[in-house]
C-alpha positions as CSV (number, residue, x, y, z in Angstrom):
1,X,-74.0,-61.2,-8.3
2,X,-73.0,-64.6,-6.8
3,X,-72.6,-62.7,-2.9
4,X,-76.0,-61.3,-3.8
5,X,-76.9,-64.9,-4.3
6,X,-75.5,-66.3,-1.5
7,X,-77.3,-63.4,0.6
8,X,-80.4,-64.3,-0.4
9,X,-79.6,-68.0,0.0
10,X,-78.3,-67.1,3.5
11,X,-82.0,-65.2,4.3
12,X,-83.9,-68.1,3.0
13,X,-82.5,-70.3,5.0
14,X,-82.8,-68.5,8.0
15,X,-86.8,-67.8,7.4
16,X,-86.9,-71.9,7.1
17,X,-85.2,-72.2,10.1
18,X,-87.5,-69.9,11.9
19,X,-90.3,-71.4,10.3
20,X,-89.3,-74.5,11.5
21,X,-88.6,-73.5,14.9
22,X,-92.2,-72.0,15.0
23,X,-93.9,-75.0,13.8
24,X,-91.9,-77.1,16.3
25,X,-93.3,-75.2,19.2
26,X,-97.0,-76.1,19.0
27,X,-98.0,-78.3,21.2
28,X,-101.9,-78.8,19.6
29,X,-102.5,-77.1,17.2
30,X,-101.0,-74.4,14.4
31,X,-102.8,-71.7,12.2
32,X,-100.5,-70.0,10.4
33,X,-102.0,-66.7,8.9
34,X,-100.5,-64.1,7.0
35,X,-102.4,-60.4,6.0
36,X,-103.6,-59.4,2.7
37,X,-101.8,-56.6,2.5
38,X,-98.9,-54.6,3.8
39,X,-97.7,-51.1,4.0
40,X,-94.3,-50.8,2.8
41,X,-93.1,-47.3,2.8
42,X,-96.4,-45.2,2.7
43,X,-98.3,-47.6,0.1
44,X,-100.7,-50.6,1.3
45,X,-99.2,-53.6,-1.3
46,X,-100.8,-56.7,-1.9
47,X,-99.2,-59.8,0.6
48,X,-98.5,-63.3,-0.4
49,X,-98.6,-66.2,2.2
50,X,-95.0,-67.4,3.7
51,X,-93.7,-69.4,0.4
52,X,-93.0,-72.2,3.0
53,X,-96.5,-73.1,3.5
54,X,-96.7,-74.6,-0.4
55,X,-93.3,-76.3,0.6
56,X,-95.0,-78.0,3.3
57,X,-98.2,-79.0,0.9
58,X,-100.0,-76.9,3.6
59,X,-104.1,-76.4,3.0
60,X,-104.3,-72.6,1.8
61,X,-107.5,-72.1,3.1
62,X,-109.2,-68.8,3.5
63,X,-111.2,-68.2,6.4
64,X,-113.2,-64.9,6.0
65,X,-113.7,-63.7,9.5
66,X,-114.4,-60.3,10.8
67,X,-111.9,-59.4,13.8
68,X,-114.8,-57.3,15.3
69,X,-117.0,-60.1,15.3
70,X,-114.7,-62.8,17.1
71,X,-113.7,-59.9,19.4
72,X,-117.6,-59.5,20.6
73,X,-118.1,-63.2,20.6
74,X,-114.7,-63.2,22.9
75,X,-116.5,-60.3,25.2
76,X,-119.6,-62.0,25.6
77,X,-118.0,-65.0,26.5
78,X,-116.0,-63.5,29.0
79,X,-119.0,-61.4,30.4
80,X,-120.7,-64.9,31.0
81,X,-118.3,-66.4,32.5
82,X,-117.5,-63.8,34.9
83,X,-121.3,-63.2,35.9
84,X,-121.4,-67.7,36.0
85,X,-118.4,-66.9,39.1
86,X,-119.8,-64.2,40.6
87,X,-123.0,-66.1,41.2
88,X,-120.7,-69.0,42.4
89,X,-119.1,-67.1,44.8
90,X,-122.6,-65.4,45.7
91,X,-124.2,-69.1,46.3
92,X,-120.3,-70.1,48.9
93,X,-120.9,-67.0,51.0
């Protein structure tokens, strides 16, 4: 029981630590996100967010946001600003 203990207690601290370390590395900004659920073995189970972000008095807040939707707003973007060089380049030669 108590080396069980201490295991955990060993794990814990090492998921601070890379927590930590993580956190440390942003130079602007940090979004930490976390999914809603997780396969573990052949079941989807419900997630919970890293218990370190209520240690840190962290905002919980849930942004709904299609992935599909920021990944066509990313496109377009892209699209125009490789059409904006191309005309750039068009206008140099």
């Amino acid at each position: 029981q108590e080396a069980a203990s201490e295991t955990l207690t060993a794990h814990l601290q090492e998921e601070r630590r890379l927590m930590y370390v993580g956190i440390t590395r942003a130079q602007r900004s940090l979004a930490v996100s976390w999914t809603k659920k997780r396969k573990k073995g052949r079941e989807m189970v419900a997630a919970q967010p890293s218990r370190f972000i209520a240690e840190m008095g962290l905002d919980q807040t849930t942004v709904k946001e299609d992935p599909r939707e920021k990944l066509r707003a990313l496109r377009a973007e892209f699209a125009q600003k490789a059409a904006d060089g191309a005309a750039a380049r068009a206008l140099l030669r």
